[in-house]
Each structure stands twice: as structure tokens, then as C-alpha cells.
PATOR-374048 format. One record per residue (C-alpha): residue in three letters; x, y, z. Coordinates in steps of 0.02 Angstrom, whole numbers, plus 50000, padded with zeros to 5 digits. Example, Ala and Ser with C-alpha at 12.3 -4.5 7.8 and 13.67 -1.06 7.14 Angstrom:
<nodes>
ALA506154977550390/SER506844994750357/
</nodes>
This chain:
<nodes>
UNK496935187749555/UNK498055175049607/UNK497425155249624/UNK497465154949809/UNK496375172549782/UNK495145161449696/UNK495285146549807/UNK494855157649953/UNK493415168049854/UNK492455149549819/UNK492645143650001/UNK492065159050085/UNK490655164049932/UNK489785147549898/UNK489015133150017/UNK490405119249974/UNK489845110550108/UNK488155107350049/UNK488965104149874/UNK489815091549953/UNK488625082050039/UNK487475081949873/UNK488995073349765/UNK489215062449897/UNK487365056849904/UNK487435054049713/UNK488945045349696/UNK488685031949841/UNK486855028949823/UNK486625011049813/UNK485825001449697/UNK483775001249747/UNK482284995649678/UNK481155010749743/UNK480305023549629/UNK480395032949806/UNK482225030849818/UNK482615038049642/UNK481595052249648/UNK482715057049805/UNK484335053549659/UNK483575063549534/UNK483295078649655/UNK484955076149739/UNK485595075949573/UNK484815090849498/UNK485325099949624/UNK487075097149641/UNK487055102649457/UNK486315118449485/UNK487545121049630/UNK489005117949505/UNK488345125649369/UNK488545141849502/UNK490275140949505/UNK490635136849337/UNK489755154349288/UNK490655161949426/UNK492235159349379/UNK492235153649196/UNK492765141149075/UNK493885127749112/UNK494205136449266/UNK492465136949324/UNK492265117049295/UNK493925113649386/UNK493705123549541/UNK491605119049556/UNK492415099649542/UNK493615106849695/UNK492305112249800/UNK491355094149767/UNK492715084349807/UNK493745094149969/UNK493425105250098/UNK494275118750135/UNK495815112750222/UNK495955098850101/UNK496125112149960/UNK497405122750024/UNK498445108750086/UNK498485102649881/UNK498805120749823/UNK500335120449934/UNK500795105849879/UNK500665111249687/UNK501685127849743/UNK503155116749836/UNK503245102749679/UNK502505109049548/UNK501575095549468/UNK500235084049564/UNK500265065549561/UNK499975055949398/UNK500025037549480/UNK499375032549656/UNK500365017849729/UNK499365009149893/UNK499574998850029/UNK497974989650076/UNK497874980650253/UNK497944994650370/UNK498065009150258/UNK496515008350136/UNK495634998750256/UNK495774996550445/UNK495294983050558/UNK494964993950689/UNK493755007250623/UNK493174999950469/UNK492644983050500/UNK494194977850386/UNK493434983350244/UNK493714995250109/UNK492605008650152/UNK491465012849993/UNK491935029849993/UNK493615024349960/UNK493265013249845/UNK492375025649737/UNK493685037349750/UNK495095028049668/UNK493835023549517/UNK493675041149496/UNK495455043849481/UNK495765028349368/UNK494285035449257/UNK495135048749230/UNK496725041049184/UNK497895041249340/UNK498455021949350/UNK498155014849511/UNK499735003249580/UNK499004992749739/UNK500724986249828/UNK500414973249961/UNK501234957550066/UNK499694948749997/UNK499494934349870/UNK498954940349702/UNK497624927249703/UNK496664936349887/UNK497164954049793/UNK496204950749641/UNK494824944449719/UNK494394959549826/UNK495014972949683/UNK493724963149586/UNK492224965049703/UNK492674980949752/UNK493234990149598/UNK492404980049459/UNK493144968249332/UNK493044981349191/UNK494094992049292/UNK495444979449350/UNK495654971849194/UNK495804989749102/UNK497674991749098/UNK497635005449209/UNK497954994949377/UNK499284983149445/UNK499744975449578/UNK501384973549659/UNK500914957349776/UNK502004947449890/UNK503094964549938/UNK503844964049783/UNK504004946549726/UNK503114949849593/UNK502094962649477/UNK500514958549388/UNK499494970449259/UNK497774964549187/UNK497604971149001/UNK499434970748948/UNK499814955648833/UNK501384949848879/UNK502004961049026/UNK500384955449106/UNK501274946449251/UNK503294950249285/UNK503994935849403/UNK505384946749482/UNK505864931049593/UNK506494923449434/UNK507974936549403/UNK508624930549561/UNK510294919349574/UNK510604902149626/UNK510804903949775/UNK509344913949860/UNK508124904749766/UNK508934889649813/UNK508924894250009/UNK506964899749975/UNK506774884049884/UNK507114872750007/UNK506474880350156/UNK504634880350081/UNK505074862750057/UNK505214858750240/UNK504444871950324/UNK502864861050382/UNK503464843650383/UNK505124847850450/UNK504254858250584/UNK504184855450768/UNK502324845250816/UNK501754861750887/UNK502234873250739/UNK501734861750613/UNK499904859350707/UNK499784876250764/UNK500434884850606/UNK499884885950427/UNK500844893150264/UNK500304907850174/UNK499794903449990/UNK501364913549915/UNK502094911649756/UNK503694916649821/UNK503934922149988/UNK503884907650144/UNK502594914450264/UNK502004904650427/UNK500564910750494/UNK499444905150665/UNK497964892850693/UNK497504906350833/UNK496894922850837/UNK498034935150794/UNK499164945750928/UNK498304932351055/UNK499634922551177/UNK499514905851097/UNK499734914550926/UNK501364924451000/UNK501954908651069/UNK501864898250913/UNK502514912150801/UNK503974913550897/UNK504424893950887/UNK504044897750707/UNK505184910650694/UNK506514898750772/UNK506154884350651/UNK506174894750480/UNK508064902450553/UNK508664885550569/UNK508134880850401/UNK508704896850315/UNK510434893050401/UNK510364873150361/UNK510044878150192/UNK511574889550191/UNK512454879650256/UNK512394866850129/UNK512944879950001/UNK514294886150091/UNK514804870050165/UNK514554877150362/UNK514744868250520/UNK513304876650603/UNK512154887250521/UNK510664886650604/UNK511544891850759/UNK512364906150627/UNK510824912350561/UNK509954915150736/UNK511484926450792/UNK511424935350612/UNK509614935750623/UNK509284942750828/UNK510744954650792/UNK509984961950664/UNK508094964750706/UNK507954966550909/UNK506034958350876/UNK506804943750827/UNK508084942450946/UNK506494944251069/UNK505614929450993/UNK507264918451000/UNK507144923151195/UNK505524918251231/UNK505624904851141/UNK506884896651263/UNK508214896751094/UNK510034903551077/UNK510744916050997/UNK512534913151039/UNK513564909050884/UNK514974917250767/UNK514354922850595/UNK515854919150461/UNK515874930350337/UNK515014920550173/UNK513714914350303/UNK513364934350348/UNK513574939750165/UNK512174927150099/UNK511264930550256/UNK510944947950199/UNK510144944350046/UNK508734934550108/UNK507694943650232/UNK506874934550380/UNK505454945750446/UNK504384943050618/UNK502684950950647/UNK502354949950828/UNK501024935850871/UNK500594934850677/UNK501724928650548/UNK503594923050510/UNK504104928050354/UNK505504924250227/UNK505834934550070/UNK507334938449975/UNK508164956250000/UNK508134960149847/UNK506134960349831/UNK505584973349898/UNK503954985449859/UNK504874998949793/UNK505634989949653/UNK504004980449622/UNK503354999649599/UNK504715004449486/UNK504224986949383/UNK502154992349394/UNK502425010149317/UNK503765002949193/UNK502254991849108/UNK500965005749156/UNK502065016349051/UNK502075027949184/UNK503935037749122/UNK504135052249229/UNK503155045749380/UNK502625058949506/UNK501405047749641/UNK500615047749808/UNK501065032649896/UNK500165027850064/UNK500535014350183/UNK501105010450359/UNK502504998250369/UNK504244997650340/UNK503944988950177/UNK502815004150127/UNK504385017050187/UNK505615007350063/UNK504475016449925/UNK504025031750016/UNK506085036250025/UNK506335030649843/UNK504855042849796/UNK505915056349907/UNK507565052649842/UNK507145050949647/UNK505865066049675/UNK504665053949608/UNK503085059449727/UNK502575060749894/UNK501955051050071/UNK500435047750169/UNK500145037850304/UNK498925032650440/UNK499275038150606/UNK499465019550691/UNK500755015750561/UNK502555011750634/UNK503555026250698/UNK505025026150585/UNK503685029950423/UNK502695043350546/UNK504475051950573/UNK504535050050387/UNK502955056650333/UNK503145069150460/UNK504685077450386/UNK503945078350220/UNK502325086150207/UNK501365078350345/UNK500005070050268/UNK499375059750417/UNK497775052550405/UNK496725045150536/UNK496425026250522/UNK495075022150392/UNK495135037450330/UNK496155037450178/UNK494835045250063/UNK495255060650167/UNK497135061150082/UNK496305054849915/UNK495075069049927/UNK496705081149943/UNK497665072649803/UNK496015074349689/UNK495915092049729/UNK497815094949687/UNK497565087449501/UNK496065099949477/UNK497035114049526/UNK498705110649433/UNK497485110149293/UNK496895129549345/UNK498615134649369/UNK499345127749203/UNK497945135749105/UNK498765153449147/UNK497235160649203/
</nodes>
């Protein structure tokens, strides 16, 4: 009997979905001082053993435990979507690398939170020694803090999670001595750090009266981010971002300049800038700004190192090019010790797709996304394996990645 033979035989034979909702009952019940309360546990919990212990006789051995810890975990769908997955690669993931803000949690449907579902989830994994890489635009200092309350200290701090923060600027690995924290800004030359240098410098007190009121900097250790005193994707907040967007150009192209002894770089790094991303030509436009100018060749060749980024009515961003997630994610499995790294990587930006076409193009793992993300990482996921989840909903591709470990496990046993 083949493994799909068996897959089908413990979907159509048993009441997974009953199975299910018992684990799920056990593992999220909160903390409560009720004698009440944990008599409902105990029962829940007795008899999602019995309902396992079912399975295991049915099918046997180490076989048994891994396919009654299948039907717990994923439904149906879910389970044959990670056997096909373990037929087309051939292993299952051994590292999970995450975006957070809109991927494991979602303004929209989740009260931009972490749902607790999720949460539990990726301890699960981590407990059972799949490292867990969390890969944001954040500051390491707002990561940690919610990794903390919503994973636990012991947890973070177990060597078994990192975080890639700032989009790469830098990697940073509780529980491992010296590699604890990489600075990957620092193996950067002279002359990007010196641009980023000194437009952090005068990014506020060099800005306009209404940027400088209506505009605040991100806490980065690396990165230059402007962000609004107004609600995000609001008018005043579009208005103000784009005037920000102007401001950190002309600085990037004043501090150019300098280096490469320009006559006008500001006016130089708009036109680099608005050719190359039509969002920020947009904000240049309604921002009453040119973008008129010729781009001399040093000016165009420095230009492309440092990467000016505008998020519509929320932030203007500069980072250097050569930052990015996907090297931050090389740099977390290097100290996770991670050598042959087959992972699932979810996320929705085009920060997130650097790392899902490095995963393709090593044959390092494969893609999920949420199905708001931006349309060049749907067409991406989309030509892969599809693994499109709806937003808030992550656990749903966790639950499917879970399953696939399980039954890579079945299949390697040979029986």
C-alpha cells in the first residue's frame, strides 16, 4: 500500500475532524483559574488521546504516531497538498523563514496581531528542532519585543530563532556567543555608508517645516526611514510622504555629489530615482518637484547601490542595495548552522520575493504568500506551487508544512 493509499485510508476511516478540533482545544486553552475549566482540559485531553491512540494501532509504529499527528494537525486538503509536495522535492522544509507585518499577522482580519494559533504553531515546529528565521523591515528592538511576548523568552533566546531585521541590515541570533548579532551594514564600503551616513544626519533638521513637523524617523540601526505624524494611506500622510520622498532624493544626491564632485545631484538622483520606480516618479509629480535632469555615469553607478524605496502614503525609505532579506537569510541559517537549507519562506512584498527566487534558484525551499500581497510575488508564488493563503491565515500553510515533515518521516521509514 502506497503512502497516498494510507493518507486516503485515515481521512476517509477516522473522524479527523473531530481529532482536530480536540488538539486544538488542548493546545490553545488559556491559562484559567477554574476547577470547571480544567475538568473540560482533562476530558478534552483524554479524549484526543484515545482518538490517537486509534490510529496509532491502526496503522502501527512510527507510522501510526506520524500519520495520527497528521490527522491532528491538517485536514484533508492540507495533507495531500504536503504529500505532493514531498513527491515533487523530496525532502520537506527544515527552516521556516517569515515575514511578519502582513503575512503572519494582518491588519485587516486579525486586529494586527499574531493570531494565537499561529503563534503556537511555530513553537511547535521550533520544539521540534526546525529553526525559525523571522525576516522583517522592522527594528530589532520592536521585533524582540513582540517575539518575546508572543513566543516566550525561553524560546527566543534558545538558539533556534533569528531575526533578519531592517531587510537585511542586519542578523541577530539569541543563544550564540559571538555570532549573536552580525552587523552586515559594516561590510559595506566607503562610500554607501558614507551617503547613508549623512543623510540620517540631516534628514530632520535639514527637512522642509512640513516634513520635519509632519514626519518622524524610524528607530533603525541602519536604514533612513521617514515615516508620517498621520494615519497611514490617509491624504495628509500621502502628501507629506511624498515631500519626504523629495527631500531624502535630494540628500542622497547632495551626498553624492560631494563624493563624486557633481554639479547637481539632487536634480540627478530624482531623474535616476523616478526612472527607475514609476511610484516614485508619481510622488515627485504630486509633489509639484522635477524630474528633469541627466544622470552621468558615476552619479548612476553609485545611485544603484543605495536603494531609495516609497511606500505609498506611509514611509520613505533608504537602504543600501546590497542589504537585502535574502542575504540576511543566507547570514541567519549560516549561524543557525542550517547547511543544506531546504525552507518555507512566506511574505508579501518585493523584499520577501528577493528570498522567495533565491530559495527557487539555489533549490533551497519553497513560497507562500497571502493573497493581498503585491502581484509580482502572487505571479511568483503562483508559478511555483501555489501556496496562497488568505490574509491572517498563515497557520493554514504552517498546518501544510507540519503535515509535510510528518509524512517525509513515513515515507523515509520504507514502510
Amino acid at each position: 500500500m502506497t503512502l497516498y493509499d494510507r493518507l486516503y485510508e485515515l481521512y476517509a476511516e477516522f473522524d479527523t475532524e473531530t481529532l482536530r478540533a480536540y488538539r486544538e482545544f488542548v493546545d490553545l486553552f488559556p491559562p484559567l483559574d477554574s476547577h470547571v475549566a480544567l475538568d473540560s482540559w482533562d476530558d478534552a485531553n483524554a479524549d484526543l488521546a484515545e482518538r490517537r491512540s486509534r490510529i496509532e494501532r491502526a496503522f502501527g509504529g512510527d507510522e501510526g504516531d506520524a500519520l495520527a499527528e497528521v490527522a491532528a494537525i491538517a485536514d484533508r486538503e492540507s495533507a495531500f497538498t504536503a504529500l505532493d509536495l514531498h513527491g515533487k522535492y523530496g525532502r520537506a522544509p527544515n527552516a521556516l523563514v517569515l515575514d511578519v507585518d502582513e503575512t503572519l499577522r494582518s491588519a485587516g482580519d486579525t486586529d494586527n496581531e499574531i493570531p494565537r494559533e499561529t503563534l503556537h504553531l511555530l513553537t511547535e515546529f521550533a520544539e521540534r528542532g526546525v529553526p525559525l528565521v523571522i525576516c522583517t523591515g522592522q527594528t530589532l528592538e520592536n521585533v524582540k519585543g513582540f517575539l518575546i511576548q508572543g513566543l516566550g523568552n525561553e524560546l527566543v533566546h534558545s538558539g533556534d530563532v533569528s531575526v533578519v531585521y531592517e531587510a537585511g541590515a542586519g542578523v541577530f541570533t539569541p543563544g550564540s556567543g559571538a555570532d549573536t548579532k552580525r552587523l552586515l551594514y559594516d561590510d559595506l564600503d566607503d562610500d554607501v555608508r558614507g551617503v547613508v551616513d549623512r543623510v540620517r544626519d540631516g534628514v530632520l533638521h535639514e527637512a522642509p517645516e512640513r516634513v520635519r513637523r509632519g514626519c518622524h524617523l524610524q528607530g533603525n540601526e541602519f536604514n533612513v526611514t521617514l515615516k508620517p505624524n498621520y494615519e497611514t494611506g490617509s491624504d495628509d500622510a500621502e502628501a507629506v510622504i511624498d515631500e519626504a520622498m523629495v527631500h531624502l532624493l535630494d540628500l542622497v544626491g547632495g551626498a553624492a555629489g560631494e563624493r563624486l564632485d557633481l554639479g547637481d545631484g539632487p536634480a540627478a538622483a530624482r531623474a535616476y530615482y523616478a526612472a527607475a520606480d514609476p511610484e516614485i516618479a508619481g510622488a515627485i509629480d504630486r509633489a509639484g518637484a522635477s524630474a528633469d535632469a541627466d544622470v552621468p555615469e558615476a552619479a548612476a553607478s553609485l545611485f544603484d547601490r543605495l536603494e531609495v524605496a516609497l511606500y505609498r502614503a506611509d514611509a520613505a525609505e533608504l537602504a543600501a542595495a546590497e542589504l537585502h532579506k535574502a542575504a540576511g537569510v543566507e547570514a541567519s541559517l549560516d549561524v543557525l548552522g542550517v547547511d543544506d537549507p531546504f525552507v518555507c519562506v512566506m511574505g508579501d512584498s518585493k523584499s520577501d520575493l528577493r528570498v522567495m527566487e533565491w530559495a527557487e534558484e539555489t533549490g533551497s525551499g519553497v513560497s507562500a504568500a497571502p493573497e493581498h500581497s503585491s502581484r509580482n510575488v502572487l505571479d511568483h508564488v503562483g508559478s511555483t506551487d501555489d501556496l496562497v493563503f488568505t490574509p491572517g491565515a498563515a497557520a493554514d500553510v504552517l498546518r501544510t508544512m507540519y503535515a509535510w515533515r510528518c509524512l517525509a518521516n513515513v515515507n523515509d521509514s520504507g514502510r
